[in-house]
mmCIF file of the C-alpha atoms, coordinates in Angstrom:
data_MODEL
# 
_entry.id   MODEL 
# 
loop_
_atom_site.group_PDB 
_atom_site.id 
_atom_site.type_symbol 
_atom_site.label_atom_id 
_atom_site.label_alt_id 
_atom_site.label_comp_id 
_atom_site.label_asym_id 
_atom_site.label_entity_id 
_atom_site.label_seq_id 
_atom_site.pdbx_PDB_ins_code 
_atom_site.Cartn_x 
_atom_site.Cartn_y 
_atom_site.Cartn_z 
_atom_site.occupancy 
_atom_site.B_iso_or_equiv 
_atom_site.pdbx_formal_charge 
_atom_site.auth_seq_id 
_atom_site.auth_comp_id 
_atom_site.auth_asym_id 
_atom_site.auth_atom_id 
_atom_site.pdbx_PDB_model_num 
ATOM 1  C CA . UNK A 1 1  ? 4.327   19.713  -4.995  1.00 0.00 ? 1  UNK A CA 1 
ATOM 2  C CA . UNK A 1 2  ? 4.754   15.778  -6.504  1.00 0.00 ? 2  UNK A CA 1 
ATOM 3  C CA . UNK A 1 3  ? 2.126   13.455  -5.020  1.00 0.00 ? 3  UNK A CA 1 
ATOM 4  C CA . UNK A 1 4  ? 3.625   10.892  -2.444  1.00 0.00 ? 4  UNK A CA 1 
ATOM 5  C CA . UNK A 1 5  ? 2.700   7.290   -3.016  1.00 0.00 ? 5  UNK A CA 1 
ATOM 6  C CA . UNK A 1 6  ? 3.284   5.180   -0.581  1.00 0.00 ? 6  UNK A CA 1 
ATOM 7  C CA . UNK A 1 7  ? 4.351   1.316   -1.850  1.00 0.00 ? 7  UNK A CA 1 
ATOM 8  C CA . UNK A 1 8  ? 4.195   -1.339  0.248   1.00 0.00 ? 8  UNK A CA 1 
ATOM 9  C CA . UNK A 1 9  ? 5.013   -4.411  -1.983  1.00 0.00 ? 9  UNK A CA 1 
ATOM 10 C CA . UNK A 1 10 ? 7.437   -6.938  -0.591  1.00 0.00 ? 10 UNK A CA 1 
ATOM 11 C CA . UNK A 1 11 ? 8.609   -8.245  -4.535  1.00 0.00 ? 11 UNK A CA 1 
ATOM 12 C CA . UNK A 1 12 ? 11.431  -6.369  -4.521  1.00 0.00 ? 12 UNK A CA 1 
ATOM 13 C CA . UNK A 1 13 ? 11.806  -6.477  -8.653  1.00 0.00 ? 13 UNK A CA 1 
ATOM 14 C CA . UNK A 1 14 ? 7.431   -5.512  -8.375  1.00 0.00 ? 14 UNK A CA 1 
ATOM 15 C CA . UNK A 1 15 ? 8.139   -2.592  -5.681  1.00 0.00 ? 15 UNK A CA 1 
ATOM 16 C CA . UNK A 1 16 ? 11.792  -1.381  -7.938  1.00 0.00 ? 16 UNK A CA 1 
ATOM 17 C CA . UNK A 1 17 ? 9.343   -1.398  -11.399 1.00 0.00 ? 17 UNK A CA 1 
ATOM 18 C CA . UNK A 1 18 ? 6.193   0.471   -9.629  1.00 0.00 ? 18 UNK A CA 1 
ATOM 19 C CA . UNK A 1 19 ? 8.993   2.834   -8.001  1.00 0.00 ? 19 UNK A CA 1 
ATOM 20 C CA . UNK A 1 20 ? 10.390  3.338   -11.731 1.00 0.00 ? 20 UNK A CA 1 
ATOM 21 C CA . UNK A 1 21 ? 7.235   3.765   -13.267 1.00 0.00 ? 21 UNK A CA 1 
ATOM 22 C CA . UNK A 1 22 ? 5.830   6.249   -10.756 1.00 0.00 ? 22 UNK A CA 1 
ATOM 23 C CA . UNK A 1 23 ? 9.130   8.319   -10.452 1.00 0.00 ? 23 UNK A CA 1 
ATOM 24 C CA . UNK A 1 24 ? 9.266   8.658   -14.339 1.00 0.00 ? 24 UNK A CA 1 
ATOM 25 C CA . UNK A 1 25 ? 5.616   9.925   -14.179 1.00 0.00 ? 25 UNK A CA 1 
ATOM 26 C CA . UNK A 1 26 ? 6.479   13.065  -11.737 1.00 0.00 ? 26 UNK A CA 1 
ATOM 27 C CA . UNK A 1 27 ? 5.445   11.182  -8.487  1.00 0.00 ? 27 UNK A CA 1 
ATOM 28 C CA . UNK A 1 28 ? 7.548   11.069  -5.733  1.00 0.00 ? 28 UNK A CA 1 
ATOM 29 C CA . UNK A 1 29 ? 7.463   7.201   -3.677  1.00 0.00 ? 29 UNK A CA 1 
ATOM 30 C CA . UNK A 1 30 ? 8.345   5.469   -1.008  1.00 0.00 ? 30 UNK A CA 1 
ATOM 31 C CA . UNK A 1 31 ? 9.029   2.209   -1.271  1.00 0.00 ? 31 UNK A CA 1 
ATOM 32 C CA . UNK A 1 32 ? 10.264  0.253   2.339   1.00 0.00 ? 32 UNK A CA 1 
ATOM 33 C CA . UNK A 1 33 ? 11.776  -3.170  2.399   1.00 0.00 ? 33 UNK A CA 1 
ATOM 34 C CA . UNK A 1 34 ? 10.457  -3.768  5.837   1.00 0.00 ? 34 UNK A CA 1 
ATOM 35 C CA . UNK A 1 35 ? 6.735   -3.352  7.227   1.00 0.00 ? 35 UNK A CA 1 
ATOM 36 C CA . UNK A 1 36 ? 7.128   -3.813  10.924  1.00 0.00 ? 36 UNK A CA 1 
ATOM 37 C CA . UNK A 1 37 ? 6.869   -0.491  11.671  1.00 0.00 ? 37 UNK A CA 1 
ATOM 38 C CA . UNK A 1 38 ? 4.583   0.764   8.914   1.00 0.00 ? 38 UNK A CA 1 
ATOM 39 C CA . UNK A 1 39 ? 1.494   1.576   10.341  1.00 0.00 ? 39 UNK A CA 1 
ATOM 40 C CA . UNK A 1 40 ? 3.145   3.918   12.991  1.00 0.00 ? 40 UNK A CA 1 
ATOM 41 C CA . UNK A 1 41 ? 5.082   5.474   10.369  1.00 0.00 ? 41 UNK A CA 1 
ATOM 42 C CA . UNK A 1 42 ? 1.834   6.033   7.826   1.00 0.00 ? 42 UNK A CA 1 
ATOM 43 C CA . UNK A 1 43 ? 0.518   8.373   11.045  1.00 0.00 ? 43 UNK A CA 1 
ATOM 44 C CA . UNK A 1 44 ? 3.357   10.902  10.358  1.00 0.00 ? 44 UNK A CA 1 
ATOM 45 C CA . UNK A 1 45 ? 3.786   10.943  6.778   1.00 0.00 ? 45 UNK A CA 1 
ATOM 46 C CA . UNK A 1 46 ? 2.210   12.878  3.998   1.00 0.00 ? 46 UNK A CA 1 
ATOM 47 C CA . UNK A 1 47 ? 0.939   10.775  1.613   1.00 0.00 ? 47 UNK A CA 1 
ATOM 48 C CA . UNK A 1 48 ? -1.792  11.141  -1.206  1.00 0.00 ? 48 UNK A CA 1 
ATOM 49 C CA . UNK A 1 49 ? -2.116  7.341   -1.802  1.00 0.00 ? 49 UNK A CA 1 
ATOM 50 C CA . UNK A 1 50 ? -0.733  3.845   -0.712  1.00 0.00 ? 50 UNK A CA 1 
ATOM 51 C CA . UNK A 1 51 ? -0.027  1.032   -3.216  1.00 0.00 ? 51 UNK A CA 1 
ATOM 52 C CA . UNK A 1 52 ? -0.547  -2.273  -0.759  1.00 0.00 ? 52 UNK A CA 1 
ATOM 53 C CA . UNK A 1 53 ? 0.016   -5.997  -1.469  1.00 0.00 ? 53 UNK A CA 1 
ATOM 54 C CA . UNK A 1 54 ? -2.227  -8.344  0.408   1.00 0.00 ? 54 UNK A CA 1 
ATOM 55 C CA . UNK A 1 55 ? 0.169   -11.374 0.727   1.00 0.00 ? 55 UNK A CA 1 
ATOM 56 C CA . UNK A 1 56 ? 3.307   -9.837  2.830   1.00 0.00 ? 56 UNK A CA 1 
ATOM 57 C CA . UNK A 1 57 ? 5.506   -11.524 5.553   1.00 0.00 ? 57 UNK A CA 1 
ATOM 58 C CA . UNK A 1 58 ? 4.392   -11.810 8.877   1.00 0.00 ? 58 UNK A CA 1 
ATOM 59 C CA . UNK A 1 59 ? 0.928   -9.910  8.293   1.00 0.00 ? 59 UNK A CA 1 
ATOM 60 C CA . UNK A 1 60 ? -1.499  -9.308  5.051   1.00 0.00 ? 60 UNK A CA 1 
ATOM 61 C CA . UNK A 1 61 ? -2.640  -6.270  3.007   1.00 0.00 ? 61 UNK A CA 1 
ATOM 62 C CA . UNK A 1 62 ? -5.903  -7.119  4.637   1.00 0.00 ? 62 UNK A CA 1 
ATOM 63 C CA . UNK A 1 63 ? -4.864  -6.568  7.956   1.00 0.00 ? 63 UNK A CA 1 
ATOM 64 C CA . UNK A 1 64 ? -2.818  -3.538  7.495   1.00 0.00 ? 64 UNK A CA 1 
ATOM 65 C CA . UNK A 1 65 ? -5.822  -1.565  5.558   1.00 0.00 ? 65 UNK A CA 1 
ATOM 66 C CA . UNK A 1 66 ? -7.860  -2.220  8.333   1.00 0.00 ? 66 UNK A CA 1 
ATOM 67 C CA . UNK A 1 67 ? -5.266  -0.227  10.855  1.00 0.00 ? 67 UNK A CA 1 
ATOM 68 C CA . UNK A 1 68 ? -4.893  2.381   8.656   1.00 0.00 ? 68 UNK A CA 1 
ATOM 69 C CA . UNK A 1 69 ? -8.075  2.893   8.477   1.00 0.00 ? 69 UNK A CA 1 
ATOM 70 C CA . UNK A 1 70 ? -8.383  3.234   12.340  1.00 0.00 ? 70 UNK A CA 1 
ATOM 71 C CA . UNK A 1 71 ? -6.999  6.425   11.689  1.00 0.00 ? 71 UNK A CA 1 
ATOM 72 C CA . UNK A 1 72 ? -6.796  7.687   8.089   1.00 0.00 ? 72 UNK A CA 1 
ATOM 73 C CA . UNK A 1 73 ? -9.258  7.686   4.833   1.00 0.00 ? 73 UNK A CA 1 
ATOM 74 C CA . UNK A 1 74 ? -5.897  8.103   2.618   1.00 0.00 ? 74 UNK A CA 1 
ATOM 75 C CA . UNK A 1 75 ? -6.818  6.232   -0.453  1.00 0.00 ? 75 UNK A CA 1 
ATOM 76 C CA . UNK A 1 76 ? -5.605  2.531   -0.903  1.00 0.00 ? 76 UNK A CA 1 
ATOM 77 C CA . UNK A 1 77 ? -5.202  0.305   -4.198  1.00 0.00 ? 77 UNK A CA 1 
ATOM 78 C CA . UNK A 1 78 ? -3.902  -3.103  -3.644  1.00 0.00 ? 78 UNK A CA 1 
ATOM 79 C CA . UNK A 1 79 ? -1.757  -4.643  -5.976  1.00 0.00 ? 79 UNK A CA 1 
ATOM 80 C CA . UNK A 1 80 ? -1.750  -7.977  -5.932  1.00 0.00 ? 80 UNK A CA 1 
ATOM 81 C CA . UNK A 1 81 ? -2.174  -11.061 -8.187  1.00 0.00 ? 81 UNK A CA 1 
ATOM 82 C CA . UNK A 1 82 ? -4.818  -12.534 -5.705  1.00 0.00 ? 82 UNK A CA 1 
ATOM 83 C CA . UNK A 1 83 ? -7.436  -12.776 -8.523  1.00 0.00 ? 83 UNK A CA 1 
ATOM 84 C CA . UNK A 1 84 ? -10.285 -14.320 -6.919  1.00 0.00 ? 84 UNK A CA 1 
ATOM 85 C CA . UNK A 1 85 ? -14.038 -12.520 -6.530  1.00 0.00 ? 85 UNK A CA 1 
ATOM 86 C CA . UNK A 1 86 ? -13.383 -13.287 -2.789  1.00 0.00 ? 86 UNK A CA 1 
ATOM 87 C CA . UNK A 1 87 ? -9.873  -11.140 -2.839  1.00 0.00 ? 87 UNK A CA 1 
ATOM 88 C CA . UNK A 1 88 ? -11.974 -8.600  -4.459  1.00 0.00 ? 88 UNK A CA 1 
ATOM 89 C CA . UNK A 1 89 ? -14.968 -8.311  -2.222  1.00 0.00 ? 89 UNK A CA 1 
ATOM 90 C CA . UNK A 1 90 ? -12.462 -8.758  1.029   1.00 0.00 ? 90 UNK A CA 1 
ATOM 91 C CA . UNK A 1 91 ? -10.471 -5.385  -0.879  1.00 0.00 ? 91 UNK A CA 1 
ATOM 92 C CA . UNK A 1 92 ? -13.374 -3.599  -0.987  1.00 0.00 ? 92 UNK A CA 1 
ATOM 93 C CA . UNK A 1 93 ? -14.643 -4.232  2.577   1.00 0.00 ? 93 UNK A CA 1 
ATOM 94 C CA . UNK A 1 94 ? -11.370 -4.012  4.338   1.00 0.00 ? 94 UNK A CA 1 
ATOM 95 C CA . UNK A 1 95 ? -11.629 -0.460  2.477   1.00 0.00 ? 95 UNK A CA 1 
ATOM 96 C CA . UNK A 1 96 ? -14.563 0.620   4.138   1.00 0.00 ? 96 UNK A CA 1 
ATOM 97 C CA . UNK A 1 97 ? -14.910 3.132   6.942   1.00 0.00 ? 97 UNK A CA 1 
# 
């Protein structure tokens, strides 16, 4: 069974080259083009992992990790080109159960 990543990157040439790279590598993605509904749909899938950007429209990678983790402890990187010590410490607290 091929892990299922999960990539939630609204740069649709970043999400296309993390989809490529991943597929090539035996994993099997998902990579949506809209994230209105994502949260609800996380509940019901099977995923090992979620790739998450922090700047996306309408909402941030921020606010999504702490939903999901309402409700699930599936593992989260963000990928992002925030490169500030303050994007890092927010990552790693909006990771936190």
């Amino acid at each position: 069974m091929k892990a299922k990543i999960l990539i939630v990157e609204d740069d649709p040439l970043i999400r296309n080259e993390l989809k490529i790279l991943l597929e090539s590598n035996g994993y099997e993605t998902v990579a949506p083009d809209n994230f209105s509904e994502i949260t609800a749909w996380i509940k019901t899938a099977q995923l090992h992992l979620i790739l998450l950007d922090i700047k996306l429209p309408g909402t941030s990678g921020f606010s999504l990790c702490t939903q999901i983790r309402t409700f699930s402890n599936i593992p989260i990187v963000f990928v992002t080109s925030c490169n500030t010590d303050m994007d890092e410490l927010n990552s790693i607290m909006h990771g936190l159960k």
